[in-house]
C-alpha positions in Angstrom: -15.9 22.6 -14.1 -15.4 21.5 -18.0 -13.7 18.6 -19.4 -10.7 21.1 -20.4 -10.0 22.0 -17.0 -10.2 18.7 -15.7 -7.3 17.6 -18.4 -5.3 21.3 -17.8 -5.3 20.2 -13.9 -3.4 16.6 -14.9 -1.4 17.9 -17.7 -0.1 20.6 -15.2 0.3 17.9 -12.7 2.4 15.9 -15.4 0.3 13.0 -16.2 0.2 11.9 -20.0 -2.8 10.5 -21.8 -2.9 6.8 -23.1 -4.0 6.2 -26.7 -6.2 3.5 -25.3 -8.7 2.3 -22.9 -8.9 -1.4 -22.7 -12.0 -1.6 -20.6 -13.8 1.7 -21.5 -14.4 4.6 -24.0 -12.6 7.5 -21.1 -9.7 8.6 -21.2 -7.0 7.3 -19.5 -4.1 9.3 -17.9 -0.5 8.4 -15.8 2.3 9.1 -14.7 5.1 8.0 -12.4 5.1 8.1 -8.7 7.1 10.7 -7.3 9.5 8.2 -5.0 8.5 4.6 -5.8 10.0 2.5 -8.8 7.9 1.0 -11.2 4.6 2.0 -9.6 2.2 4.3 -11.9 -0.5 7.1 -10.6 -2.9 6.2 -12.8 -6.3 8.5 -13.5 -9.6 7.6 -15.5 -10.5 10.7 -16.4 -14.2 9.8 -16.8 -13.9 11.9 -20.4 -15.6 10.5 -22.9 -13.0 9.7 -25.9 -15.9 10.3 -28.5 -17.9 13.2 -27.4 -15.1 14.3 -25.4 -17.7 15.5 -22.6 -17.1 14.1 -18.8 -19.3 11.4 -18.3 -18.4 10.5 -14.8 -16.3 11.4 -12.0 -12.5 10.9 -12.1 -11.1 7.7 -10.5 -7.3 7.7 -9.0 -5.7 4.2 -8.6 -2.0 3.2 -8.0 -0.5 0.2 -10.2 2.7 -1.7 -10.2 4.7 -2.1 -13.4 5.6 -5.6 -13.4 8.9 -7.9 -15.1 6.9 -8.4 -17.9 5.7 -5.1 -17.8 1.8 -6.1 -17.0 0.0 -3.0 -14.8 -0.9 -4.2 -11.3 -3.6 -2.5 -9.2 -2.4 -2.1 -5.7 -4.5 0.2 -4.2 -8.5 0.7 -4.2 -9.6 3.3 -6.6 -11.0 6.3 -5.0 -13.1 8.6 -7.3 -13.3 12.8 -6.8 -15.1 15.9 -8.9 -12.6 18.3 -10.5 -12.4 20.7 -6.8 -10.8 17.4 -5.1 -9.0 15.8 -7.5 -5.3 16.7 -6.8 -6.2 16.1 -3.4 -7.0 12.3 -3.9 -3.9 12.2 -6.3 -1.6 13.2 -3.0 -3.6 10.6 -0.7 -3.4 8.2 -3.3 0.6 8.8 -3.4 1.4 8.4 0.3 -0.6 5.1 0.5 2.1 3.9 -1.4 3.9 3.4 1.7 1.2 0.9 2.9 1.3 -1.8 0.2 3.0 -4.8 1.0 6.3 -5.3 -0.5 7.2 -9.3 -1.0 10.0 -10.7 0.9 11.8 -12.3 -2.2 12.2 -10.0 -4.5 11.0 -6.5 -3.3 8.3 -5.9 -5.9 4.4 -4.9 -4.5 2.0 -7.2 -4.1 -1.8 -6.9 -5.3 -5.0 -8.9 -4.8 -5.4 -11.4 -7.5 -8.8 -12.7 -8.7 -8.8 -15.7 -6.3 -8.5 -13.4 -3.2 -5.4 -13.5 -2.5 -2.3 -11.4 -1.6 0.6 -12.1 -4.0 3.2 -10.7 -5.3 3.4 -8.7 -8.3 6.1 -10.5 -10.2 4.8 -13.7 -9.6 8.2 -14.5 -8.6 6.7 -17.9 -7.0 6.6 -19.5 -10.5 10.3 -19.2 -11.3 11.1 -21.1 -8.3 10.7 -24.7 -9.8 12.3 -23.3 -12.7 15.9 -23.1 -11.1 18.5 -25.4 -11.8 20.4 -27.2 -9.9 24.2 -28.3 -10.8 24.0 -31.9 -11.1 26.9 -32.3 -8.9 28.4 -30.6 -6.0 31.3 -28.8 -6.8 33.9 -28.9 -4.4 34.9 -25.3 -2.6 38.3 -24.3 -2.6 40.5 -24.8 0.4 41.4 -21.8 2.5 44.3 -21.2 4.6 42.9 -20.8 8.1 42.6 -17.0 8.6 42.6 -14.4 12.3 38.9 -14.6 13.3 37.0 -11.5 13.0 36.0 -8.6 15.1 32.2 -8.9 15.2 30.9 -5.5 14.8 27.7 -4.4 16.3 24.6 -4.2 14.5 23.4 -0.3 14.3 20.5 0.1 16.3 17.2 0.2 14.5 16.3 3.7 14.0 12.2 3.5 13.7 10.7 2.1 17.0 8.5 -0.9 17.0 5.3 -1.6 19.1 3.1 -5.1 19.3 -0.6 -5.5 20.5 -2.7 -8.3 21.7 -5.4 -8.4 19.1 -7.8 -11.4 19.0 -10.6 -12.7 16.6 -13.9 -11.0 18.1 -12.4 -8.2 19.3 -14.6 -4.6 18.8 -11.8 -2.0 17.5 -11.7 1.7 16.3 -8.8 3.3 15.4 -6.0 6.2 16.7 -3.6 8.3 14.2 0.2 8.9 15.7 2.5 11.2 15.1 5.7 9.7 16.2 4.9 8.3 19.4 1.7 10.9 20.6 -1.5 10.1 19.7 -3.0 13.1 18.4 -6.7 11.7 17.1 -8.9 8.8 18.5 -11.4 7.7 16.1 -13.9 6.1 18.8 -17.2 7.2 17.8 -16.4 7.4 14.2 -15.2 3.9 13.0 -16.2 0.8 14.4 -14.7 -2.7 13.4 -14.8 -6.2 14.2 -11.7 -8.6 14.1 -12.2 -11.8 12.5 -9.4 -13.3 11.8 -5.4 -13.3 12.9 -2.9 -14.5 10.6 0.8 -16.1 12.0 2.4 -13.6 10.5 0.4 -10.9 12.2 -1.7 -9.6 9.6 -5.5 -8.9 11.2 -9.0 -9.1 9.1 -11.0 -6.9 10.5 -14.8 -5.9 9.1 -15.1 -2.1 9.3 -18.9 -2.0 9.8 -18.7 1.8 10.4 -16.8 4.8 9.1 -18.3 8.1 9.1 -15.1 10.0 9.3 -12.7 11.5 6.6 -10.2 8.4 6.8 -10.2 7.0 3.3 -10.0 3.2 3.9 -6.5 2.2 2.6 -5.2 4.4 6.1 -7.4 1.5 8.1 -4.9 -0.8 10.2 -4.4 -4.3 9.6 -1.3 -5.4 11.6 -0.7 -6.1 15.3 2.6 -4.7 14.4 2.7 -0.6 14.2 6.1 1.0 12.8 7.1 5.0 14.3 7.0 7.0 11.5 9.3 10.7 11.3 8.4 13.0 12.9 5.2 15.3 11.3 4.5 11.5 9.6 1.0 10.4 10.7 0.2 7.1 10.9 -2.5 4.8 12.3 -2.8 1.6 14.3 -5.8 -0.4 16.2 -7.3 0.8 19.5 -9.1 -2.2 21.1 -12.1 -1.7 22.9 -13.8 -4.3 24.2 -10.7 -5.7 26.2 -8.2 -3.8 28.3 -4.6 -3.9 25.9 -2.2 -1.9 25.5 0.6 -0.8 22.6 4.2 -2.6 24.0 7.4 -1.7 22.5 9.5 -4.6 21.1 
């Protein structure tokens, strides 16, 4: 397939082309994603600007549009021919759902240089930045009022389930729809658990994958959420230890 039908099949798809490249001579394409705010779909073409011939395959990445309106790279950049490309673009749009979202102010957070996990805003370094009033300003008196009627919380609508997972631990991995599991990947991918963070969060080293699972759809949480029904999702399956999935 030509350059031209490469660009036909993200024109048709709505994407726009960038007037510039900042770390390359291809041409660059986006667009935004179909259900979350500020985050791009964003496609090197791997079309050369000059010659205008494809001089590599196309690469799909999603990226965060932060307060200062800097692009953020979220997700790993997965790279296709021409025959796959919408394909990737629709995996690339449903891992959306599997970046972490930080706890102050909503945005998505990204893997900086150093390593780490932050969020996207950088929302840490306004912190210091806020003022306090120099002195306490009194609050008004009320009149006492009839206590309240405490109202019930609703009932949390997606089930939660919780796992023993421990550094050395030899896992593989099992896709759920709702609460069936409807493919075990034993045999196919093969991981080894290093680490355990407080919070839950599990580092696992995937020495093994010889299946279709792309690997932004690997687990890393001792914590797995339901999805809707038709939804697939996937969690850890232990197996060097007998645990189980509990609900919580």
């Amino acid at each position: 397939m030509t350059a031209l039908q490469r660009k036909a099949i993200l024109i048709k798809d709505k994407f726009i082309c960038h007037k510039k490249n900042g770390k390359g001579n291809t041409l660059i394409f986006s667009r935004n994603h179909p259900t979350a705010k500020f985050v791009r779909v964003v496609v090197d073409s791997g079309i050369d600007k000059t010659s205008g011939k494809i001089v590599s395959k196309a690469g799909v990445k999603l990226c965060y549009v932060n307060r200062q309106k800097s692009w953020r790279v979220i997700t790993t950049e997965a790279f296709t021919t021409n025959t796959g490309l919408v394909k990737i673009i629709r995996l690339k749009e449903a891992a959306e759902k599997s970046v972490k979202t930080c706890k102050h102010c909503k945005a998505k957070k990204f893997t900086a240089k150093t390593g780490n996990v932050v969020c996207a805003n950088a929302c840490w370094t306004t912190w210091s930045r806020s003022k306090k009033p120099s002195k306490p300003i009194p609050a008004p008196k009320k009149k006492p009022s009839k206590p309240l009627r405490r109202v019930r919380a609703a009932p949390q609508t997606r089930p939660r389930y919780k796992i023993e997972i421990l550094p050395g631990d030899l896992v593989t991995v099992e896709q759920v729809s709702s609460e069936t599991i409807v493919q075990d990947f034993t045999g196919s991918i093969l991981g080894v658990v290093t680490k355990v963070e407080p919070g839950g969060y599990v580092h696992t080293n995937w020495t093994a994958n010889t299946s279709h699972l792309e690997a932004y759809f690997l687990p890393s949480d001792v914590i797995h959420y339901v999805h809707a029904q038709g939804s697939p999702s996937y969690r850890f399956k232990v197996l060097s230890r007998s645990t189980e999935w509990k609900k919580i």
